[in-house]
C-alpha positions as CSV (number, residue, x, y, z in Angstrom):
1,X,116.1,93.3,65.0
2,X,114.4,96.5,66.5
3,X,113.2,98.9,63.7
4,X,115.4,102.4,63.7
5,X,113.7,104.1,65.6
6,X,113.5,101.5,68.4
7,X,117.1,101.0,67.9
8,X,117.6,105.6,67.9
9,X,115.6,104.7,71.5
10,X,117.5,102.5,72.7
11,X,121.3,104.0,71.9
12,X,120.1,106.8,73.5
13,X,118.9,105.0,76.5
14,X,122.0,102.9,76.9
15,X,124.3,106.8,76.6
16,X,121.8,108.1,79.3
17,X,123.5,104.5,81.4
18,X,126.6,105.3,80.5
19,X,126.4,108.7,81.8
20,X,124.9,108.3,85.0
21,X,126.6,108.4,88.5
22,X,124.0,106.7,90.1
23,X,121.2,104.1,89.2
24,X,117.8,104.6,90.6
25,X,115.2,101.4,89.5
26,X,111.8,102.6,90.1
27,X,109.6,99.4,89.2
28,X,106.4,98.7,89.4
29,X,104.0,95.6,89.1
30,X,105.3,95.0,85.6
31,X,108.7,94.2,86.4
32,X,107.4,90.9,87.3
33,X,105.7,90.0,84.1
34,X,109.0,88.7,82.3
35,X,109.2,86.4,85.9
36,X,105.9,84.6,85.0
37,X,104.1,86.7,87.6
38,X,100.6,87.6,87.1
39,X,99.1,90.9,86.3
40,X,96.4,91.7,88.3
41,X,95.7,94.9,85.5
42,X,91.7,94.4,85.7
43,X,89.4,91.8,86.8
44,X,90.3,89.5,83.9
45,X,93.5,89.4,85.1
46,X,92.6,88.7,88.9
47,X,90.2,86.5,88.7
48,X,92.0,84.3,86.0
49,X,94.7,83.8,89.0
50,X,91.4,83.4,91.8
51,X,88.8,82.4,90.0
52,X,86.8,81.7,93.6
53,X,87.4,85.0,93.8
54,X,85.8,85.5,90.3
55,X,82.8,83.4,91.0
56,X,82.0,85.9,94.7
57,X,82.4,88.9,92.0
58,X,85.5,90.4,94.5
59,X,87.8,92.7,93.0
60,X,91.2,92.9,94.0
61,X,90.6,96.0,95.9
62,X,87.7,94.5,97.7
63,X,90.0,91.5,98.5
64,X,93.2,93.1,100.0
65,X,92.0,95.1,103.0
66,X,92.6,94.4,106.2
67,X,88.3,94.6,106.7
68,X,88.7,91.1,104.9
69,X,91.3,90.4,107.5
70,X,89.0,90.6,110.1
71,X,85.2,89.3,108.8
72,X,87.1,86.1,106.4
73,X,90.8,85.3,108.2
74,X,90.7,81.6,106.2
75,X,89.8,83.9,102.2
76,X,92.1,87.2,103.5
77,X,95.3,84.2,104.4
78,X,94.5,82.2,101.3
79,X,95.0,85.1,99.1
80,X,98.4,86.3,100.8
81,X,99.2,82.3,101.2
82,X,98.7,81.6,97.8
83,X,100.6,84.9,96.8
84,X,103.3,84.1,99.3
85,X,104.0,80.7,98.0
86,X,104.1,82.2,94.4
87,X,106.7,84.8,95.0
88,X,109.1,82.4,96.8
89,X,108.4,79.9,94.2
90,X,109.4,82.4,91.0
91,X,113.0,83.4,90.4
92,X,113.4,86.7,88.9
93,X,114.1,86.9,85.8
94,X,117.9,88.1,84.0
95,X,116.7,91.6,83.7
96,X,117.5,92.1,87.6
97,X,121.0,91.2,87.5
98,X,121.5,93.6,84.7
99,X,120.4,96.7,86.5
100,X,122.1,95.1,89.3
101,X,125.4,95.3,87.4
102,X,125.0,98.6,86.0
103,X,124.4,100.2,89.2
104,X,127.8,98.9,91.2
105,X,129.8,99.8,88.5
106,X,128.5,103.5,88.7
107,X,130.3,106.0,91.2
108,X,128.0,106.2,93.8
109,X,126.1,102.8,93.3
110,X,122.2,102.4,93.3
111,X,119.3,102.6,94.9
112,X,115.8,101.2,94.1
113,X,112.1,102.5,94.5
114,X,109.4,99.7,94.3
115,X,105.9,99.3,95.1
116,X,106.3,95.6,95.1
117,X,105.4,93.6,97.5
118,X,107.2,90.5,96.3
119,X,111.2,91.2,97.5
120,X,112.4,90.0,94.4
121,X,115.2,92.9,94.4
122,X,116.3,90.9,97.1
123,X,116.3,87.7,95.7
124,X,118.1,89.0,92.8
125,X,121.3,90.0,95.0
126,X,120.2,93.7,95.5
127,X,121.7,95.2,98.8
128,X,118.5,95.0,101.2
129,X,119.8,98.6,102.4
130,X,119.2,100.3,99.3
131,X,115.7,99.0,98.7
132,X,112.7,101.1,99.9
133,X,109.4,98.9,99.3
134,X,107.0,101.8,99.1
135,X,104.1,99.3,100.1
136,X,105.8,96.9,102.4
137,X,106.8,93.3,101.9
138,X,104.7,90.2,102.0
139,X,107.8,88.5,103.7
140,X,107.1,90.1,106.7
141,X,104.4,90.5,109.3
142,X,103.1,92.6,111.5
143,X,99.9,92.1,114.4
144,X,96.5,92.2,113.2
145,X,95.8,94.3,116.3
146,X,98.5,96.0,116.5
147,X,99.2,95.4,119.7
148,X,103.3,97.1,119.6
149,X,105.1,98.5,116.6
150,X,107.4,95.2,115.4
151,X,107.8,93.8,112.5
152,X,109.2,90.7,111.8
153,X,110.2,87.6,109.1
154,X,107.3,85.4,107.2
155,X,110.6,82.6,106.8
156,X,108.7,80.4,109.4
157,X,105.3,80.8,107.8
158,X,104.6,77.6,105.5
159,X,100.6,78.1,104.0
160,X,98.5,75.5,102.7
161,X,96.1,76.6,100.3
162,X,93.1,75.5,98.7
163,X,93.9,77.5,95.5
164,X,90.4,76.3,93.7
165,X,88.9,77.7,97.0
166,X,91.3,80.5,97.8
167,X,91.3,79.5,101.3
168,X,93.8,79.0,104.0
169,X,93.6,75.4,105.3
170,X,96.4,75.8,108.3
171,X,96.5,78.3,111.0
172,X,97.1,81.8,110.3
173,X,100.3,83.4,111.5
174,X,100.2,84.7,115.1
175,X,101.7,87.9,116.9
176,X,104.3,86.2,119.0
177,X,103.8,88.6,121.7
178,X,99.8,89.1,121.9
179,X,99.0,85.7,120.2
180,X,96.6,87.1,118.2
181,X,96.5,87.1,114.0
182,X,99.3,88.5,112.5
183,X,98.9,90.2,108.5
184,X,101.5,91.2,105.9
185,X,103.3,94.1,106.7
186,X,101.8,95.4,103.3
187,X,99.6,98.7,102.4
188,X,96.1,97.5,101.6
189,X,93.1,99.1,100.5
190,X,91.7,101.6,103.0
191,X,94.8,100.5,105.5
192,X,95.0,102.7,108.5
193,X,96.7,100.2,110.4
194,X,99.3,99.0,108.3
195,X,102.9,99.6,110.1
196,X,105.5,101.8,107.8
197,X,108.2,101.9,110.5
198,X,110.1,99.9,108.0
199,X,109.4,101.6,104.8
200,X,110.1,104.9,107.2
201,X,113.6,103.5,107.2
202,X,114.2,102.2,103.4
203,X,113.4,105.7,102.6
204,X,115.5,107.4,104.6
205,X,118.4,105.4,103.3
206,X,117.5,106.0,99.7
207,X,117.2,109.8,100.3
208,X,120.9,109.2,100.9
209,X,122.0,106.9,98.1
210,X,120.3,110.2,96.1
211,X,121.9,113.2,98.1
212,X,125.2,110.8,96.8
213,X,124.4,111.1,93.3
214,X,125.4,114.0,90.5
215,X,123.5,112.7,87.8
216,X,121.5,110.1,88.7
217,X,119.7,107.6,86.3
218,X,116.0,106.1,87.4
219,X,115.1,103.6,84.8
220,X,111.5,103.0,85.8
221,X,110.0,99.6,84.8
222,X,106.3,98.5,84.7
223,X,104.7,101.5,86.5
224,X,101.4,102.7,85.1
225,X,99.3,106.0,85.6
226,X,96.6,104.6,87.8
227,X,98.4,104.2,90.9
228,X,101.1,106.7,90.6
229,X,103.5,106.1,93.8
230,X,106.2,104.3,91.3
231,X,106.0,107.6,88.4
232,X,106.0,110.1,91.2
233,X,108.8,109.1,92.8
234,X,110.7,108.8,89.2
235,X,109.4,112.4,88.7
236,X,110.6,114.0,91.8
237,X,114.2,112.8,91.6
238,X,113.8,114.1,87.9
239,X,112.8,117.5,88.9
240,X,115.0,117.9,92.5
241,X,118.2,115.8,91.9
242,X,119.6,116.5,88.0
243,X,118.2,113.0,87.2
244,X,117.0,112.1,83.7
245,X,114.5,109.0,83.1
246,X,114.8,105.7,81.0
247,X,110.9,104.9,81.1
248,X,109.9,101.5,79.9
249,X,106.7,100.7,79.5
250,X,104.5,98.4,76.6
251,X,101.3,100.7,77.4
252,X,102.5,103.9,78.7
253,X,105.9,104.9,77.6
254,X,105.6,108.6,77.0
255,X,108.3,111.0,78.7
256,X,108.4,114.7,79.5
257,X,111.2,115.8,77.7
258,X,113.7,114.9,74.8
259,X,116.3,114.3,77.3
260,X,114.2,111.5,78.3
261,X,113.6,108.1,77.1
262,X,110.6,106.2,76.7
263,X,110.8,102.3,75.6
264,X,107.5,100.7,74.4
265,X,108.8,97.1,75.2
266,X,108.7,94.7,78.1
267,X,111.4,95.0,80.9
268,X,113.5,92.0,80.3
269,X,113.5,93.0,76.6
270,X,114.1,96.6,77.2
271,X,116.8,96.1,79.8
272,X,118.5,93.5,77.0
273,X,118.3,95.5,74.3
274,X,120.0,98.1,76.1
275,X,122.6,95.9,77.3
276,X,123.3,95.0,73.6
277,X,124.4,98.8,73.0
278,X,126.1,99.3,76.3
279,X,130.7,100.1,75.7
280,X,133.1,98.3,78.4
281,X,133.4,100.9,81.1
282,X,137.0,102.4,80.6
């Protein structure tokens, strides 16, 4: 049983639910926690998952660039592999279909932010048209080049990894018109090449989920301080579009105003709690 004034926190989150026209998940990495996903917060973290990785001393931001891309294919592939494998392997977890739920029964739907790269919205059921993956998708791909601006499906991509290693031990993916490498269509450290004619797309169809929406709702899951694409986003629909916040967060839960909630939990316990609390829409 939450202690009162978890449970004062909670009521009032599940009002600010029942209140809502619209349903805006902005989620970050800790959404996948309650999945069994890792998290990569530190080198700990990291090199727990990679400890090869651990033993060379490379951080995650050292790791994921497209540099590595280019001077160590068979590491740069056997990171994404192993990552790639992992996210098709995990189901998410019930907290999805939750937010999923709330959102088609509000007026003008739902929409979701995520900086993600693991398409576990889509997994979950989530309409692919209301999802705008701020840093791409590691189910797609793009040239290493690039020679031309497509984009297309990792489906046909199987890797084999040497996870003690973290090294790919079958051909890379290739650019089906130049033949060269392909990469993930995903935002990497010091990533001037990365393609965002997709994302360019999610967001514009987001943008008008929002211009939709009276009072819209972003519950914002797992999205720290450090890198602030996730709580900016929240922010701005905040500030420009009448939206008020549900913030849940173990580490970081603090919101602006009163009007605001912030839930020092875990997602799927958050999003359950809530649920608990939640009337039958009349």
């Amino acid at each position: 049983m939450p202690a009162s004034a978890d449970l004062a926190a909670l009521q009032q989150a599940a009002d600010l639910v029942q209140q809502a026209d619209a349903l805006i998940v902005a989620a970050g990495a800790g959404m996948g926690v309650d999945s069994g996903l890792p998290d990569f917060r530190g080198n700990d973290g990291f090199w727990k998952v990679y400890p090869a990785l651990g033993r060379a001393g490379m951080e995650f931001s050292s790791v994921a660039t497209p540099y590595t891309f280019r001077s160590d294919p068979t590491l740069a592939w056997g990171f994404y592999g192993h990552r790639l494998q992992l996210y098709r392997d995990t189901r998410p977890h019930a907290g999805f279909a939750l937010l999923k739920a709330w959102g088609d029964a509000m007026d003008a739907g739902y929409g979701v932010f995520t900086s993600n790269v693991d398409g576990h919205f889509q997994r979950a059921g989530f309409d692919p048209q209301r999802i705008y993956e701020c840093h791409g998708s590691i189910h797609h791909l793009q040239c290493m080049q690039p020679c031309g601006p497509d984009i297309w499906s990792a489906d046909q991509f199987i890797p084999e990894v040497d996870t003690e290693a973290c090294r790919l031990l079958n051909a890379p993916p290739t650019c089906p018109h130049c033949g060269g490498m392909a990469r993930p269509n995903i935002l990497m450290f010091g990533d001037w090449g990365w393609n965002e004619r997709r994302a360019v797309l999610q967001e514009a169809r987001l943008q008008a989920v929002l211009q939709k929406a009276e009072r819209p709702l972003v519950i914002e899951l797992g999205a720290g301080s450090v890198i602030p694409s996730v709580r900016n986003f929240g922010q701005r629909v905040v500030m420009h579009h009448n939206g008020r916040m549900i913030r849940i967060n173990p580490r970081e839960p603090n919101v602006a105003t009163p009007l605001d909630v912030g839930l020092a939990m875990g997602a799927l316990a958050a999003l359950a709690g809530i649920a608990e609390l939640l009337q039958p829409r009349s």
